[in-house]
VEXDREN-2710 file (C-alpha; in Angstrom, 1 decimal):
% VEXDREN-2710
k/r/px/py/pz
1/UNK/29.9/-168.9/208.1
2/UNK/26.7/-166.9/207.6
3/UNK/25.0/-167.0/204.9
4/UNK/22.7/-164.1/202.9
5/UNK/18.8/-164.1/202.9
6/UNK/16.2/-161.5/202.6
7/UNK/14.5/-160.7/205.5
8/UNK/11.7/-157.5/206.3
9/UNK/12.8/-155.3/208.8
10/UNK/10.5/-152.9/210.7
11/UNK/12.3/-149.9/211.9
12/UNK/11.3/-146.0/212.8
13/UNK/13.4/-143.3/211.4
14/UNK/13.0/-139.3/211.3
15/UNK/13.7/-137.9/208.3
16/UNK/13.0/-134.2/206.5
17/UNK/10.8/-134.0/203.4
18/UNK/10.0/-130.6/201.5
19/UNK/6.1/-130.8/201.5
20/UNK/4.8/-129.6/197.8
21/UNK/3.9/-126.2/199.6
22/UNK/7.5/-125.6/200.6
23/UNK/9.2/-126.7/197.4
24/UNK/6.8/-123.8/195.6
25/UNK/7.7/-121.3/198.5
26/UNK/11.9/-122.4/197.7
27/UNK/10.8/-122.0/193.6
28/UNK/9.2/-118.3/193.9
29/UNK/11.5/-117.1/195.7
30/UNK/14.3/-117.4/193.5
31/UNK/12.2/-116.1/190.5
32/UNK/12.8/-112.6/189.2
33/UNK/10.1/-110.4/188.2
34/UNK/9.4/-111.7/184.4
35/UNK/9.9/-115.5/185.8
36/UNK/7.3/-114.7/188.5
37/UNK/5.0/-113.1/186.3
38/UNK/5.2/-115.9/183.6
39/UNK/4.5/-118.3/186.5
40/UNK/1.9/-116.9/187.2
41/UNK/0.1/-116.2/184.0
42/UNK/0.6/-120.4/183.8
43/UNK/-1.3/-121.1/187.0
44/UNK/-4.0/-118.8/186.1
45/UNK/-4.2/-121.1/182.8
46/UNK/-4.2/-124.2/185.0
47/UNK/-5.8/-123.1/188.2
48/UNK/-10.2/-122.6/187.4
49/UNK/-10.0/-121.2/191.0
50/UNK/-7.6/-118.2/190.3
51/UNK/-8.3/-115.3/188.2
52/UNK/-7.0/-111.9/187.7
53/UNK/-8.0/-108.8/189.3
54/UNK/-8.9/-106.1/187.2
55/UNK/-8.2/-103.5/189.6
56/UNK/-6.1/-102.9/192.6
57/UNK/-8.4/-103.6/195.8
58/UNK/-10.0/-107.3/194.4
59/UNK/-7.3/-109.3/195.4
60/UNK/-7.0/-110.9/198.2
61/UNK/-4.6/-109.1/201.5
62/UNK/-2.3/-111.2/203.7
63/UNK/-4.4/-111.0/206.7
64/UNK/-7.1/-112.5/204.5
65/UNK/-4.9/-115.1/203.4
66/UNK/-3.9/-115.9/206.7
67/UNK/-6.7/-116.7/208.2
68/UNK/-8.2/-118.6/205.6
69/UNK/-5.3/-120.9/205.8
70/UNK/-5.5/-121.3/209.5
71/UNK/-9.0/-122.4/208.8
72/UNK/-7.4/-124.9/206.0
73/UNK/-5.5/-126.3/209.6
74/UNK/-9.0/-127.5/211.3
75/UNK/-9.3/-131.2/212.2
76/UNK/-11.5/-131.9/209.3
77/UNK/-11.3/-129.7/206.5
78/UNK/-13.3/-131.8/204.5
79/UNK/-16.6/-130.5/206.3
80/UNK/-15.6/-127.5/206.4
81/UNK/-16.1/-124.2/203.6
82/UNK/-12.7/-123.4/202.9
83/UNK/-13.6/-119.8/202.2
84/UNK/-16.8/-118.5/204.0
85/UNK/-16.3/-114.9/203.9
86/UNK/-18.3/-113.6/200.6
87/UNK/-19.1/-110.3/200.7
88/UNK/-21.7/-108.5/200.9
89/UNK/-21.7/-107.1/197.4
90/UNK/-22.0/-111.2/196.3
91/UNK/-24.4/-111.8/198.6
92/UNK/-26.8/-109.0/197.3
93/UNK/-26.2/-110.3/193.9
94/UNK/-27.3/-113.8/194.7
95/UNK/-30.5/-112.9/196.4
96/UNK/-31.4/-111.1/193.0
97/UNK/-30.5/-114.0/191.3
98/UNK/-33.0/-115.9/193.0
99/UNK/-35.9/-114.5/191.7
100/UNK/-37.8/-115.6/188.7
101/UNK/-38.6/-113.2/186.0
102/UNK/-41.9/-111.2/186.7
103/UNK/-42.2/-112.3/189.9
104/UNK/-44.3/-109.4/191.9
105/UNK/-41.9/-110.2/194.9
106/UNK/-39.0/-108.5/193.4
107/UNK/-37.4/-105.4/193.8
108/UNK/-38.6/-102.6/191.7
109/UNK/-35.6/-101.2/189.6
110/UNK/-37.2/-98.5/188.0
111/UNK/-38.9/-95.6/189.5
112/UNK/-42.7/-94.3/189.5
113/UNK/-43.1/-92.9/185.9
114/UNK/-40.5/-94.6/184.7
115/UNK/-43.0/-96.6/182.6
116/UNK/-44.4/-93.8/181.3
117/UNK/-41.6/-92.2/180.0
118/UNK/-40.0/-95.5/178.2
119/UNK/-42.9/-96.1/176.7
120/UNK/-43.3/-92.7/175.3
121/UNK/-39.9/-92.4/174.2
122/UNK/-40.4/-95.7/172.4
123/UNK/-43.4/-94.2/170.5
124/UNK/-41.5/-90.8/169.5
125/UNK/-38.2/-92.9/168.1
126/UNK/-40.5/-95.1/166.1
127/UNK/-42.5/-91.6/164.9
128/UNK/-39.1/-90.1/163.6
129/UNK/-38.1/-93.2/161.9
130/UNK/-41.2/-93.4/159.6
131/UNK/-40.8/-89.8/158.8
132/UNK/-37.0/-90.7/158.0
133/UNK/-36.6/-89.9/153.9
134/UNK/-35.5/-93.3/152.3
135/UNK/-32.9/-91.5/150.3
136/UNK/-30.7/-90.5/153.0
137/UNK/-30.2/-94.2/154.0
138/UNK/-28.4/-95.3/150.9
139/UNK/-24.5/-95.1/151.6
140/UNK/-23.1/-93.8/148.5
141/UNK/-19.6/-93.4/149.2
142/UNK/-19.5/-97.2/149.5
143/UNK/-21.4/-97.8/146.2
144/UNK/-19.2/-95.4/144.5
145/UNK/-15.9/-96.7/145.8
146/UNK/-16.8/-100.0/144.4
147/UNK/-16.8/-98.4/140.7
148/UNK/-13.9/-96.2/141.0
149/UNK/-10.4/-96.3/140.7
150/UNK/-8.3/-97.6/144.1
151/UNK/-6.2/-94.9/144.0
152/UNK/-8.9/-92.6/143.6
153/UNK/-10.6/-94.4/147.0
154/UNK/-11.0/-92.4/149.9
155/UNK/-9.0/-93.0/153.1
156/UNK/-12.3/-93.9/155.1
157/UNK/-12.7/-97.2/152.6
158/UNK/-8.9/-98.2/152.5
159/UNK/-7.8/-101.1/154.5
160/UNK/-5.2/-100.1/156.8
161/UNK/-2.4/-102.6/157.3
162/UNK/-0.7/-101.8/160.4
163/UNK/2.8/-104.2/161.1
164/UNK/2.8/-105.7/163.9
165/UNK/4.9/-105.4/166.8
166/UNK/7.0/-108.7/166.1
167/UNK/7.8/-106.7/163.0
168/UNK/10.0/-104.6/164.5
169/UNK/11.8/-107.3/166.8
170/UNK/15.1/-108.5/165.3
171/UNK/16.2/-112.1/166.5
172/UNK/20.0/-112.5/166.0
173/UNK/21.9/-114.4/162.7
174/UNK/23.5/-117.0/163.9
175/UNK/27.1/-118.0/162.3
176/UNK/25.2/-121.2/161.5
177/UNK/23.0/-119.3/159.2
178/UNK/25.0/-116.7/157.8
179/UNK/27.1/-119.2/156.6
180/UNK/24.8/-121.7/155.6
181/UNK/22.5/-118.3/153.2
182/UNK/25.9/-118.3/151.2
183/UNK/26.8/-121.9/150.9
184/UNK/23.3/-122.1/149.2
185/UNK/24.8/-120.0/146.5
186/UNK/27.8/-121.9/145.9
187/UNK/28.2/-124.2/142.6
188/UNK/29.7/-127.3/144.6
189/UNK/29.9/-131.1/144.3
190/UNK/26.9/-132.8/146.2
191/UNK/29.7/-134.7/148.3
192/UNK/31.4/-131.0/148.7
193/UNK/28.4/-129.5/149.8
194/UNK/27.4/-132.2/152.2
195/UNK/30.6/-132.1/154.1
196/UNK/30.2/-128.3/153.8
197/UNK/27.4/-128.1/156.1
198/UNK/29.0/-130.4/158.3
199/UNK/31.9/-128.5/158.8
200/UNK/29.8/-126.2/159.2
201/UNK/27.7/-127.9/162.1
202/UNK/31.2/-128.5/164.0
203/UNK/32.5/-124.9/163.9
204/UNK/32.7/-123.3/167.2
205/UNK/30.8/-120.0/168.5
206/UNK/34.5/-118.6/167.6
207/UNK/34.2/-120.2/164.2
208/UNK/36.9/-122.7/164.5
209/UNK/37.1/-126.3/163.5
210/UNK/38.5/-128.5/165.9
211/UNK/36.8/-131.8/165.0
212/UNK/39.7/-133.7/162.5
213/UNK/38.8/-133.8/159.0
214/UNK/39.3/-137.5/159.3
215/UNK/36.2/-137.9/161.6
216/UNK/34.2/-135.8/160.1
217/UNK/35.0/-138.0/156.6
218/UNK/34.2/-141.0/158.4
219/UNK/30.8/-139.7/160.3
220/UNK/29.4/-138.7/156.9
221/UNK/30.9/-141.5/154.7
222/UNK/32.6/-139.1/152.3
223/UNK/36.6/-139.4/150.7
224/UNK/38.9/-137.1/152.6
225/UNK/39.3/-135.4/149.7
226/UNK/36.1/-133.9/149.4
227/UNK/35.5/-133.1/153.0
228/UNK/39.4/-131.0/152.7
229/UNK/37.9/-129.4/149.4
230/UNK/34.9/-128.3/151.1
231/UNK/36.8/-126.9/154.0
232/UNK/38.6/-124.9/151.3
233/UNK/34.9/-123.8/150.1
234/UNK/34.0/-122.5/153.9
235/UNK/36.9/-120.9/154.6
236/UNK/35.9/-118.8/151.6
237/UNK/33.2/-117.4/153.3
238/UNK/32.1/-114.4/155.4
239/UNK/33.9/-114.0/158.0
240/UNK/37.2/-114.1/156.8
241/UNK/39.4/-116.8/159.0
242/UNK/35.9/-118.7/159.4
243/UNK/36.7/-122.4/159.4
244/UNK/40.4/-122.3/160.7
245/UNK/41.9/-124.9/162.6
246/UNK/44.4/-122.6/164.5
247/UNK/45.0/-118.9/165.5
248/UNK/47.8/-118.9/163.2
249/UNK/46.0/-119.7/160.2
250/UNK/42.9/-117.8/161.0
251/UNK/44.9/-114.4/160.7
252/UNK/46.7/-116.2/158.1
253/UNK/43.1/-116.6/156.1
254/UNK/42.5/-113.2/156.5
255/UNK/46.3/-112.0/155.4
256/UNK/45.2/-113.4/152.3
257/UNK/42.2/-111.7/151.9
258/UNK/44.1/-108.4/152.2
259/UNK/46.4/-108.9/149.1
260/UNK/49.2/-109.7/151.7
261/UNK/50.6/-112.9/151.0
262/UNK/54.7/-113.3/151.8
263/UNK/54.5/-110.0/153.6
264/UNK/55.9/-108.8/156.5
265/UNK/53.3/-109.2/158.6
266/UNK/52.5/-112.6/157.0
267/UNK/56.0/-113.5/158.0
268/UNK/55.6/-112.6/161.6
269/UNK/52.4/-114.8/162.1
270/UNK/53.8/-117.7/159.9
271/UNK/57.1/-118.3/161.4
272/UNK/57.6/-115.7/164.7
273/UNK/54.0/-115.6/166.2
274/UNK/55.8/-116.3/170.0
275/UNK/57.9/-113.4/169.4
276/UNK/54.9/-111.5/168.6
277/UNK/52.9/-112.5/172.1
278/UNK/55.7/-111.3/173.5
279/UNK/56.2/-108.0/172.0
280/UNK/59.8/-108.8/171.2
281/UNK/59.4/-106.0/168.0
282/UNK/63.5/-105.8/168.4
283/UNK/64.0/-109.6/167.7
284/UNK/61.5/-109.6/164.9
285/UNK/63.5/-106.9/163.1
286/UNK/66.8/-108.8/163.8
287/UNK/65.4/-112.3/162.6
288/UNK/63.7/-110.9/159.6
289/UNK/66.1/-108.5/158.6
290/UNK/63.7/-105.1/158.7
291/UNK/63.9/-102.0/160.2
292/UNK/61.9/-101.1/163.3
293/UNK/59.8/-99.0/161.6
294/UNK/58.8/-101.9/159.2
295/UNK/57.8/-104.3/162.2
296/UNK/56.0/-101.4/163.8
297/UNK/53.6/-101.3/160.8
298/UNK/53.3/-104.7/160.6
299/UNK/52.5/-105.3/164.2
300/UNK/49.1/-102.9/163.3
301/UNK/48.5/-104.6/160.8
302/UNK/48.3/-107.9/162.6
303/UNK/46.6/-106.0/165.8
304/UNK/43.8/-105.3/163.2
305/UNK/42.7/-108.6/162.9
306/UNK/40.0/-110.2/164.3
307/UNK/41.3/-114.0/166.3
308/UNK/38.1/-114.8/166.6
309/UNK/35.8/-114.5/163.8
310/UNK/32.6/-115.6/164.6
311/UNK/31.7/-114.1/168.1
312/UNK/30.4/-111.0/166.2
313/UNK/27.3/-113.7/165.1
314/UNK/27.5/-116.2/168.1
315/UNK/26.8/-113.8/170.7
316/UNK/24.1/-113.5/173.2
317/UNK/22.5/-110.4/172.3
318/UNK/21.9/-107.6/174.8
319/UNK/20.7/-109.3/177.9
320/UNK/16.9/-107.8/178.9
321/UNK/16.9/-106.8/182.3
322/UNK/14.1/-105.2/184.6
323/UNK/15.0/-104.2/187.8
324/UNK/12.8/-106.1/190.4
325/UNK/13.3/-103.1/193.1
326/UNK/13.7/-99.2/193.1
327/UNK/15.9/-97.7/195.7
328/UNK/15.0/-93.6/196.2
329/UNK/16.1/-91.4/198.1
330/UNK/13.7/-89.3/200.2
331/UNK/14.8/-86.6/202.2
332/UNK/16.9/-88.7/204.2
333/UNK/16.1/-91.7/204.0
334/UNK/16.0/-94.4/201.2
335/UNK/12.9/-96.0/200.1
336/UNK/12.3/-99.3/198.9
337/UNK/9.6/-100.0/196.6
338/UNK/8.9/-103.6/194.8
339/UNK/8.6/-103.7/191.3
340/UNK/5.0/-104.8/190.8
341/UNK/4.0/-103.8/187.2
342/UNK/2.5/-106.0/184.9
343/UNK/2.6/-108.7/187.3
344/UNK/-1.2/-110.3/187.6
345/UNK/-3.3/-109.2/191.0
346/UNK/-4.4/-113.1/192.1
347/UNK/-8.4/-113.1/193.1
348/UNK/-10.7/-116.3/194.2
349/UNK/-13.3/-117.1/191.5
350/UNK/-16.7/-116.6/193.2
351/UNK/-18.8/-119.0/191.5
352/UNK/-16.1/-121.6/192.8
353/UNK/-16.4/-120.3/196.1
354/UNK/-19.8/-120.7/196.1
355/UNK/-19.7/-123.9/195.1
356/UNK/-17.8/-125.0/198.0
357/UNK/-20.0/-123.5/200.2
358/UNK/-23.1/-125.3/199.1
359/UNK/-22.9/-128.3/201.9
360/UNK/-25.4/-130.3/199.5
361/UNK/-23.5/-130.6/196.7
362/UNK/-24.3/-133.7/194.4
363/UNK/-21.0/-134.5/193.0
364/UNK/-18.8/-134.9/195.9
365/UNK/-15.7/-135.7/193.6
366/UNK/-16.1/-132.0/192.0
367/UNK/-16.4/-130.8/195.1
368/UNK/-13.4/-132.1/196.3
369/UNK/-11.4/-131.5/193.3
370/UNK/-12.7/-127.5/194.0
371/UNK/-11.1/-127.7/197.4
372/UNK/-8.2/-129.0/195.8
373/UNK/-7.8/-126.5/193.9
374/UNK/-8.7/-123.8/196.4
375/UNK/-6.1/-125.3/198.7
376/UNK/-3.7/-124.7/195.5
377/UNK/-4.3/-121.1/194.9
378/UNK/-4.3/-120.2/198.6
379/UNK/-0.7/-121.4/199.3
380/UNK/0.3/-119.8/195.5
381/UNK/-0.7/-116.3/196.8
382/UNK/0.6/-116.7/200.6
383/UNK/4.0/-117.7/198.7
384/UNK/4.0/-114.8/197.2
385/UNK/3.2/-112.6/199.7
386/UNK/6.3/-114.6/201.1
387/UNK/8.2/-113.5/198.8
388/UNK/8.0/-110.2/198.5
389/UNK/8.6/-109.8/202.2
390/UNK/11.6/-111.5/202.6
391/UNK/13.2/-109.6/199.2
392/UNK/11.8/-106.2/201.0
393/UNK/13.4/-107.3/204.2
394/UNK/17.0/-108.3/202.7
395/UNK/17.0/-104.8/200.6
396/UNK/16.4/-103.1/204.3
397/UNK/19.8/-104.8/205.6
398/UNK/21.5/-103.8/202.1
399/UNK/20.4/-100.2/202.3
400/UNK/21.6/-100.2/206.1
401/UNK/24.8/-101.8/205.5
402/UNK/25.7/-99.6/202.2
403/UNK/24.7/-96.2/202.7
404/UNK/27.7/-94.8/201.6
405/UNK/27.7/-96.7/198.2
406/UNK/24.5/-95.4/198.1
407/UNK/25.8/-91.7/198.4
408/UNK/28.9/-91.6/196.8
409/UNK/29.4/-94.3/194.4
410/UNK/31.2/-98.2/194.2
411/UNK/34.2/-96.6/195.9
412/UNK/32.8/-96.5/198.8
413/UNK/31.4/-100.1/198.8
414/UNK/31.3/-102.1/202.0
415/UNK/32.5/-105.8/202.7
416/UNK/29.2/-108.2/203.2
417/UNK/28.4/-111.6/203.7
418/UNK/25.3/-113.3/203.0
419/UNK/25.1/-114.9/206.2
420/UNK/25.3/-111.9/207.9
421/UNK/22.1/-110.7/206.3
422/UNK/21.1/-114.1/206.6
423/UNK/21.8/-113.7/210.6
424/UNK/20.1/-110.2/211.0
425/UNK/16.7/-110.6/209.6
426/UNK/16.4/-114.6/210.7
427/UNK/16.2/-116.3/207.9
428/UNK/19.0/-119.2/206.4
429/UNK/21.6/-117.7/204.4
430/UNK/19.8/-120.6/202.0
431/UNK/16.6/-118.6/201.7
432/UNK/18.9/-114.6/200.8
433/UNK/20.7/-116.5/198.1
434/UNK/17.5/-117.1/196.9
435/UNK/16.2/-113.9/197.6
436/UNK/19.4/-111.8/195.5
437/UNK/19.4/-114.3/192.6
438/UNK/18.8/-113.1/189.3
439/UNK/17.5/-110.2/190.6
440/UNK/18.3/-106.6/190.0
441/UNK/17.9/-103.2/192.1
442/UNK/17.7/-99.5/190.8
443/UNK/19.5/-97.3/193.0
444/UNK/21.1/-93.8/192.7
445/UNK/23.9/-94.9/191.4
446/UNK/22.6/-97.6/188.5
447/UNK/21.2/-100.6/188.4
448/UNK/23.2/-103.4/189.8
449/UNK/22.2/-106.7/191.0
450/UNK/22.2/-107.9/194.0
451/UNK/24.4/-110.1/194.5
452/UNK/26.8/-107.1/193.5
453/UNK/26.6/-105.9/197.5
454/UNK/28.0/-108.9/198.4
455/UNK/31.6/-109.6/198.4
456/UNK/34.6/-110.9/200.5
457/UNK/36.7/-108.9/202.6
458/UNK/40.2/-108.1/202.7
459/UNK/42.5/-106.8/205.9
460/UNK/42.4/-102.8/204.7
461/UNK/44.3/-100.0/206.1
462/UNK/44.2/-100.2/210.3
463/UNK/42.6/-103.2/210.9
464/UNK/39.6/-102.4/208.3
465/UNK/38.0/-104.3/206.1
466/UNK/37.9/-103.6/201.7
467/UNK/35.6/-105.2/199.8
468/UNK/37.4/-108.1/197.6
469/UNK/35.8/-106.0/194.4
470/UNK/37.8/-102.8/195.3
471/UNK/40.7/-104.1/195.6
472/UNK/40.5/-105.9/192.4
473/UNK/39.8/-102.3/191.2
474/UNK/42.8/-100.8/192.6
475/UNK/45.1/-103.8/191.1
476/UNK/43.3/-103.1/187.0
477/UNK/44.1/-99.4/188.0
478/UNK/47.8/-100.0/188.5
479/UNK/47.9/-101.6/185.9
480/UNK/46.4/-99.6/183.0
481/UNK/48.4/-96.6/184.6
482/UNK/51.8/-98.7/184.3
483/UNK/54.6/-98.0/182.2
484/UNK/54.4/-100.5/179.2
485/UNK/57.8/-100.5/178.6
486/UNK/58.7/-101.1/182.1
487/UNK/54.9/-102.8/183.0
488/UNK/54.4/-103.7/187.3
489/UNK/55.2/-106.9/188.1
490/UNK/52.9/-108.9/190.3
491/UNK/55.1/-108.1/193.8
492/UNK/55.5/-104.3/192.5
493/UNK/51.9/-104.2/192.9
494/UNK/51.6/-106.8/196.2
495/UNK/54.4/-103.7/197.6
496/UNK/52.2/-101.1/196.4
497/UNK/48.7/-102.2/198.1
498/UNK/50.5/-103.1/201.1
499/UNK/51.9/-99.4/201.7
500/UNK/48.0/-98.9/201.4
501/UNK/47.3/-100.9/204.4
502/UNK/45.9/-103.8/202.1
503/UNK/47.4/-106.9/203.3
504/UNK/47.4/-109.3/200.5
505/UNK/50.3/-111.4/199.2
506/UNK/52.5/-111.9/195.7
507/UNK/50.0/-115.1/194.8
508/UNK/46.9/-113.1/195.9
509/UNK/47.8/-110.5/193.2
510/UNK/48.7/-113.0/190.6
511/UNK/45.2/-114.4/191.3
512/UNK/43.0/-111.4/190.9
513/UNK/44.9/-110.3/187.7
514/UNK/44.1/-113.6/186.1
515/UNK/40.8/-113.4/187.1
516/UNK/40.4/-110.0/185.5
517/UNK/42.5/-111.8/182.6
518/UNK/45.6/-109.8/182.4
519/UNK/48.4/-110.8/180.8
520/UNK/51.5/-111.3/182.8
521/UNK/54.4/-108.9/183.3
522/UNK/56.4/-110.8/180.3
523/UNK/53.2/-110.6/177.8
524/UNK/52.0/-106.8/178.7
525/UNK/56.0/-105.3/178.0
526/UNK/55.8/-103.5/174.6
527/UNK/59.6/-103.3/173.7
528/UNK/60.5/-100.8/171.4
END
């Protein structure tokens, strides 16, 4: 029988490890034009090495940074300048630097006479000034404005208050705080209006409750009857149906509101709200003893409401979006241009650069920390040269491969994989996901993102292949055009695509609708 013990082990094993200069590459890749530009802005901040070029031309080119990371790749970088190549401009500027003040060895700047003519001009100004009458330097209209009336000021000596920009920028009420500006106004208990605003903390973006009373009465160490009284004080609020437990007494809440309490339309929800989902409006008029027309009006009614009050304050907001490439047409041919604006031009500080070139330099550990630093910013702007080179090349293969989207609309959209793109320009289909994510394109025909081009393919008509997106299309089509008394069912519409020369199946269909969210057959039949 063996027995356990700790032992050390030698052993040689290969393994792969994403050096930090790859795991940035990976990162700025998959960062859209705002991300990109905010990363930037951040190592700028960070980086004393990196600065911002105020004009197009400063910045450093690819071939530049090239080379002066294949001089980073010498045996011994440490004695070696990591950037050499100051121009001339810099160098002219540091040999006037050098000289002293008044020393006869430096350049003349001005020419002969030039002397003369300062001197004289000097002498003339200073002539004019004593001939200057006192009385005209005394500034009035500011004396005066300080005696009369502010409305009587004039506009030169008003202050102008101009808002600022975040004046104008609305951030979006929450339900959270809608709620909670009314509750302030509410003459409650103090144990009401605690559990108040913890109902209110458990509501849903759809403003329902689902936490038990119970709990929240426990979590808050209140009687159950004051946490069901406050309940009573939320649901109360703005939105109507805010604070309901179920769908049936959220449109029951807002029944109320109306004035229609033991209606027919109250009747429906309270007692027949299956018959409803089904649009049974025959069965509702037998089991409550109405005429058709009756139901009919009460169905409205009921369609009016809202099931879920609180999305109209828990939503996102408009999404911002800037397309990160423009697709043109020229001539024939499309053109692909990067979206570059407001994103900083990266430069090499010049002081710093001299200071790496000084081979004497007295503090070695600034020195080093310099070439750190240098190191740093060189890989930052090769990775984004990177970048924008791979994104440029993956728009060429989506321009080649959807022309005809390009031309005529989402129609005419074409089947494509991202390991096909992957495959044509070299790259892992890794690196395109990358590439496409988050990012959006301006083309002819709108602004779409990228990933958009990409989608499955289905067998279409004689051997072809259809974009999954299209035939999803062609399935919401059927159905909006459908009779709604006598709506498709899922293998009316597998029969219908197939005559096409779409070969999908009955479960395929059933799948795409749901994914679109359809109702069923059953749920869309409006009986009359």
């Amino acid at each position: 029988m063996s027995s356990l013990s700790q032992r050390l082990h030698l052993g040689v094993q290969q393994k792969q490890i994403l050096t930090p200069g790859l795991v940035q590459m990976v990162t700025v890749l998959q960062l859209n034009r705002m991300e990109l530009k905010d990363m930037i802005l951040n190592e700028i901040a960070e980086n004393p090495v990196l600065e911002e070029a105020a004009e197009a031309g400063e910045e450093l080119t690819p071939a530049e940074v090239q080379a002066l990371l294949e001089r980073e790749r010498q045996a011994d970088p440490a004695d070696q300048a990591i950037l050499a190549n100051v121009d001339s401009q810099e160098s002219s500027l540091q040999a006037l630097d050098s000289f002293p003040e008044g020393d006869a060895s430096a350049p003349a700047t001005q020419p002969d006479g030039a002397a003369d003519i300062a001197v004289a001009t000097a002498t003339t100004e200073e002539a004019a000034k004593s001939e200057t009458d006192p009385f005209d330097e005394i500034d009035f209209g500011s004396f005066f404005d300080d005696y009369l009336d502010p409305g009587f000021k004039s506009p030169a000596a008003e202050p102008v208050d101009k808002p600022s920009f975040e004046t104008f920028l609305s951030s979006p009420v929450t339900l959270s705080d809608h709620l909670q500006g009314q509750l302030s106004v509410l003459v409650l208990p103090e144990g009401e209006r605690q559990a108040a605003n913890s109902i209110i903390g458990n509501l849903e973006e759809s403003g329902y409750l689902t936490t038990p009373l119970e709990e929240i009465a426990v979590a808050e160490g209140l009687p159950l009857e004051d946490v069901q009284a406050a309940l009573k004080a939320v649901q109360s609020l703005d939105p109507t149906g805010v604070g309901a437990t179920t769908l049936r007494e959220c449109m029951l809440l807002q029944l109320d509101a109306r004035g229609s309490r033991d209606s027919v339309a109250w009747k429906i929800v309270q007692d027949h709200l299956k018959l409803l989902e089904t649009h049974q409006t025959s069965q509702l008029a037998k089991a409550l003893g109405r005429p058709p027309e009756h139901i009919q009006i009460a169905v409205n009614v009921i369609r009016h409401l809202d099931p879920a009050p609180g999305l109209r304050y828990s939503s996102a907001g408009a999404r911002q979006v800037e397309p990160d490439v423009h697709i043109s047409k020229d001539g024939d041919d499309y053109v692909i241009t990067l979206n570059e604006d407001e994103i900083p031009l990266l430069r090499l500080n010049g002081e710093y650069k001299r200071m790496i070139d000084r081979e004497q330099e007295p503090n070695k550990d600034v020195r080093n920390y310099v070439k750190e630093r240098y190191a740093s910013a060189l890989q930052l702007i090769k990775n984004i040269e990177q970048r924008k080179q791979t994104i440029l090349r993956v728009c060429q293969s989506i321009v080649h491969r959807q022309v005809e989207f390009l031309e005529f609309g989402i129609d005419h959209l074409k089947p494509m994989m991202i390991k096909e793109v992957a495959e044509e320009i070299g790259v892992h289909p890794s690196t395109v996901s990358r590439a496409v994510a988050a990012k959006y394109a301006h083309t002819p025909q709108g602004v779409f993102e990228l990933r958009y081009f990409f989608s499955e393919a289905v067998q279409g008509p004689s051997g072809s292949a259809t974009p999954l997106l299209i035939v999803k299309r062609r399935v919401k089509k059927m159905i909006e055009e459908e009779n709604t008394s006598h709506p498709l069912t899922d293998e009316q519409i597998t029969a219908r695509l197939q005559a096409e020369g779409i070969q999908v199946t009955r479960r395929t269909v059933a799948k795409y609708r749901e994914d679109m969210k359809i109702p069923s057959t059953h749920q869309r039949r409006v009986r009359a």
